[in-house]
SERO-666636 format. One record per atom (N, C-alpha, C): residue number from 1; residue in three letters; atom name; x, y negated, z negated. Coordinates in pm, whole numbers, plus 50000, padded with zeros to 5 digits. Example, Ala and Ser with C-alpha at 12.3 -4.5 7.8 and 13.67 -1.06 7.14 Angstrom:
// SERO-666636
R   resi   resn   name      px      py      pz
R      1    ALA      N   51319   50569   49220
R      1    ALA     CA   51230   50450   49220
R      1    ALA      C   51320   50330   49220
R      2    SER      N   51285   50225   49292
R      2    SER     CA   51367   50106   49286
R      2    SER      C   51290   49997   49213
//
This chain:
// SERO-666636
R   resi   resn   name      px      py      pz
R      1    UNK      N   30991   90084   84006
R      1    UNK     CA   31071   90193   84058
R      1    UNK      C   31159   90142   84171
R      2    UNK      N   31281   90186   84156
R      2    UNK     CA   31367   90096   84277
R      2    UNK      C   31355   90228   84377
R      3    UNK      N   31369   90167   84479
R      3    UNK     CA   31357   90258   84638
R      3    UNK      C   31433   90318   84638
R      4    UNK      N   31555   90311   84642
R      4    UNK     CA   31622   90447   84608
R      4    UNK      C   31607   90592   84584
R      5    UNK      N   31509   90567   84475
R      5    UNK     CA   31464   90651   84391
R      5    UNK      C   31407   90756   84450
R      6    UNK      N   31302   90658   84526
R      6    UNK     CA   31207   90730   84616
R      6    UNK      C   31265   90824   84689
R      7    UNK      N   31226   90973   84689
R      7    UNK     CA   31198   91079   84765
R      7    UNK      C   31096   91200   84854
R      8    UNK      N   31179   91248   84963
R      8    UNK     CA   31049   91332   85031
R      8    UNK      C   31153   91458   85031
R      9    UNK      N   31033   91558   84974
R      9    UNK     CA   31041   91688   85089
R      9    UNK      C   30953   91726   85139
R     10    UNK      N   31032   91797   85291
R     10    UNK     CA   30968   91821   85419
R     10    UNK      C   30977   91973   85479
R     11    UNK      N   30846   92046   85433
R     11    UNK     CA   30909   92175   85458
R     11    UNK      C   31043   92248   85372
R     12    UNK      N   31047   92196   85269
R     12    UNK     CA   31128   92285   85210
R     12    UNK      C   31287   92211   85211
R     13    UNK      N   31278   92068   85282
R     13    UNK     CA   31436   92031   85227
R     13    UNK      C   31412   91867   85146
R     14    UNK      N   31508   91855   85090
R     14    UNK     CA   31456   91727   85014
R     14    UNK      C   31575   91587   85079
R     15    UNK      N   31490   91482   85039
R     15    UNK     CA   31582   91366   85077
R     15    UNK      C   31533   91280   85025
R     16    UNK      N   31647   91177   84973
R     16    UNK     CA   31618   91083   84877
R     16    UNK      C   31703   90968   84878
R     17    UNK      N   31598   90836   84868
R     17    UNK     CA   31671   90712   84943
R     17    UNK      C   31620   90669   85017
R     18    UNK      N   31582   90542   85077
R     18    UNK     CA   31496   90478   85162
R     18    UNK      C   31582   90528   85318
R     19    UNK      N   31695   90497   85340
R     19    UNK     CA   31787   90543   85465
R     19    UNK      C   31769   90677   85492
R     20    UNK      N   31771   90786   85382
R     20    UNK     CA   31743   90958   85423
R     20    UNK      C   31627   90971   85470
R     21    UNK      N   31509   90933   85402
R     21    UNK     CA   31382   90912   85452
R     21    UNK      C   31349   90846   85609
R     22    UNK      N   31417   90722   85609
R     22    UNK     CA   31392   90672   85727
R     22    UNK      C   31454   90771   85848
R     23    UNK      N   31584   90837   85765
R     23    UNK     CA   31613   90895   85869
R     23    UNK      C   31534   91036   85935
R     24    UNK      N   31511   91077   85846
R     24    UNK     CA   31425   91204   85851
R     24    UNK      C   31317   91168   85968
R     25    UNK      N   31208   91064   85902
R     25    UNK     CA   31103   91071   86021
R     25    UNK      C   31116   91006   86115
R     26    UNK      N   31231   90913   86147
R     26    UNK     CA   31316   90891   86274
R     26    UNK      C   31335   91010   86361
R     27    UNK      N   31376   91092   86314
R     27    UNK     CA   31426   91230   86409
R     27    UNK      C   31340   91343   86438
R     28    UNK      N   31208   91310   86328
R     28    UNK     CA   31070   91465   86406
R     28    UNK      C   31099   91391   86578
R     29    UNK      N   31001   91498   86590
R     29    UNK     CA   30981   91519   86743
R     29    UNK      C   30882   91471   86770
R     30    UNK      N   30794   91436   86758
R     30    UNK     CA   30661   91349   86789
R     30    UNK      C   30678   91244   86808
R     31    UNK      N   30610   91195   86931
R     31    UNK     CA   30617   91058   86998
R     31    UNK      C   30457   90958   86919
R     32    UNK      N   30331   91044   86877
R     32    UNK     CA   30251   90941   86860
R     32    UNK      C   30193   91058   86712
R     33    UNK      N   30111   91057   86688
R     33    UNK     CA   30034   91071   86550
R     33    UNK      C   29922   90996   86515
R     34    UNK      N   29809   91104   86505
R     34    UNK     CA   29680   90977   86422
R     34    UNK      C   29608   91097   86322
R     35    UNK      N   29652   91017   86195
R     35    UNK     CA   29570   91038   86078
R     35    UNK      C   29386   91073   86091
R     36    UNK      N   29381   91099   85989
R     36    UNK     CA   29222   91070   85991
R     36    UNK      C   29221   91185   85873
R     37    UNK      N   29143   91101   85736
R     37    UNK     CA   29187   91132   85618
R     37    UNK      C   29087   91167   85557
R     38    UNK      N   29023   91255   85474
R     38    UNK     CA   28881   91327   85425
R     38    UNK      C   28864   91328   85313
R     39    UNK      N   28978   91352   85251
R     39    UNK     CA   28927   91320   85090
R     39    UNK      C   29096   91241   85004
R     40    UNK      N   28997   91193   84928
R     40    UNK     CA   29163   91130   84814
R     40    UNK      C   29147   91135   84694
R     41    UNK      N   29198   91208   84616
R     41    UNK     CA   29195   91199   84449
R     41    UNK      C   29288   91055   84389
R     42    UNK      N   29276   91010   84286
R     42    UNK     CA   29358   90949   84240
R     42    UNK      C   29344   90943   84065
R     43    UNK      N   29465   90971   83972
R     43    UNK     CA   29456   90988   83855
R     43    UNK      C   29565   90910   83835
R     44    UNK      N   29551   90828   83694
R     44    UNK     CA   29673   90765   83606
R     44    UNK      C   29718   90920   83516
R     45    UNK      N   29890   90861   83513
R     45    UNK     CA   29959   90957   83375
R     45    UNK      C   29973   90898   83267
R     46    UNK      N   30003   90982   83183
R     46    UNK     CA   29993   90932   83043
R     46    UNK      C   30128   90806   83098
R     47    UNK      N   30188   90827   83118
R     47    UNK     CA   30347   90714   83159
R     47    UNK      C   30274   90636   83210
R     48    UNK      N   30211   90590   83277
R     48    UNK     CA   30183   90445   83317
R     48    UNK      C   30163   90462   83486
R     49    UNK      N   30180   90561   83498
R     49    UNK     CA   30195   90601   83680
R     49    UNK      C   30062   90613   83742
R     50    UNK      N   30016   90711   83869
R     50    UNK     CA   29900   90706   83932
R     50    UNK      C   29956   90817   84000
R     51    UNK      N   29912   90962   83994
R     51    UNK     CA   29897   91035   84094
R     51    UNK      C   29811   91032   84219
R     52    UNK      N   29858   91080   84318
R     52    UNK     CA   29759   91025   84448
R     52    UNK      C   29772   91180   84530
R     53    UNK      N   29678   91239   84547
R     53    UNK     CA   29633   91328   84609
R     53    UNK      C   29569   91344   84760
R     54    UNK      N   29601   91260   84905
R     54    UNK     CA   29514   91293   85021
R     54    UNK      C   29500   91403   85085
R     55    UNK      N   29435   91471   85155
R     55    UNK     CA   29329   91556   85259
R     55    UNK      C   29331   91547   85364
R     56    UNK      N   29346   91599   85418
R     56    UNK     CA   29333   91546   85590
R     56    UNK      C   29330   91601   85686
R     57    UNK      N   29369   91521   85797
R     57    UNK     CA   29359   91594   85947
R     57    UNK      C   29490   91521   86032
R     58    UNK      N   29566   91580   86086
R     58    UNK     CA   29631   91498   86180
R     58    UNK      C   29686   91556   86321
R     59    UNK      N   29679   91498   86412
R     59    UNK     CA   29697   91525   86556
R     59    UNK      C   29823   91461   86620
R     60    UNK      N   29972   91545   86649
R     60    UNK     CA   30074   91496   86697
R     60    UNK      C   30090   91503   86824
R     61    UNK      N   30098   91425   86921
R     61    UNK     CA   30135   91429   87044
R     61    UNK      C   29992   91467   87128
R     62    UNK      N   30032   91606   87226
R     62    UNK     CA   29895   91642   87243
R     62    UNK      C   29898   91793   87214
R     63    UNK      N   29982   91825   87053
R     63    UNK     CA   29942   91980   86971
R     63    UNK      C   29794   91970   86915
R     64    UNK      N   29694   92100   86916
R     64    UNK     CA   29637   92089   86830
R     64    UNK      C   29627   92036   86694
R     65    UNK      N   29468   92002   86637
R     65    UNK     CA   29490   91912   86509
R     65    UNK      C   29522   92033   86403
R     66    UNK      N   29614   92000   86325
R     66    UNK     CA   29609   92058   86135
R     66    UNK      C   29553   91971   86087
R     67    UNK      N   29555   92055   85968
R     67    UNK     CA   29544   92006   85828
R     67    UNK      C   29657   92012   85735
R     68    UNK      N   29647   91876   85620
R     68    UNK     CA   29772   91810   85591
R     68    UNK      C   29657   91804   85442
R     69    UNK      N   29785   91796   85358
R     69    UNK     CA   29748   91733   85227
R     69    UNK      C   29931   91669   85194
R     70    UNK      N   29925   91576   85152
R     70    UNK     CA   29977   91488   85047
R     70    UNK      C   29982   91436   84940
R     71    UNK      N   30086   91458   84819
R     71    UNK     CA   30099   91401   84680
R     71    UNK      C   30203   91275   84648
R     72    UNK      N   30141   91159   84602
R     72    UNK     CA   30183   91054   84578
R     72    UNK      C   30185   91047   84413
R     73    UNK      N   30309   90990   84373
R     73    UNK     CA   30331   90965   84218
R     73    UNK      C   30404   90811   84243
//
C-alpha cells in the first residue's frame, strides 16, 4: 500500500496522505499523551489484509483519562 493512500478521520473530518495526516496531529492541542491499551482484536480479510481493532485508555496533558478505541486495516 503506498502512503499516500493512507488515511484518518478525526471526529468527523477526513484526511488523506502522509503530509494531511502529519499535519493534522501536528496541530491538536496537546503537549504530551500516554496510551495504555486493554484490549486488541486482530482478524485477516478475505483480500489479504488484517483488521486491527484497539481499546483503551488515554490521558492528554493534565485532562482527565477517556476512553479510545481504534480501527486499523
Amino acid at each position: 500500500m503506498e502512503i499516500d493512500a493512507s488515511c484518518l478521520t478525526w471526529e468527523g473530518q477526513q484526511f488523506q496522505g502522509k503530509a494531511a495526516i502529519v499535519e493534522k496531529l501536528s496541530s491538536l492541542p496537546f503537549q504530551k499523551i500516554q496510551h495504555s491499551i486493554t484490549a486488541q482484536d486482530h482478524q485477516p480479510t478475505p483480500d489479504s489484509c488484517i483488521i486491527s481493532m484497539v481499546v483503551g485508555q488515554l490521558k492528554a496533558d493534565e485532562d482527565p483519562i477517556m476512553g479510545f478505541h481504534q480501527m486499523f486495516l
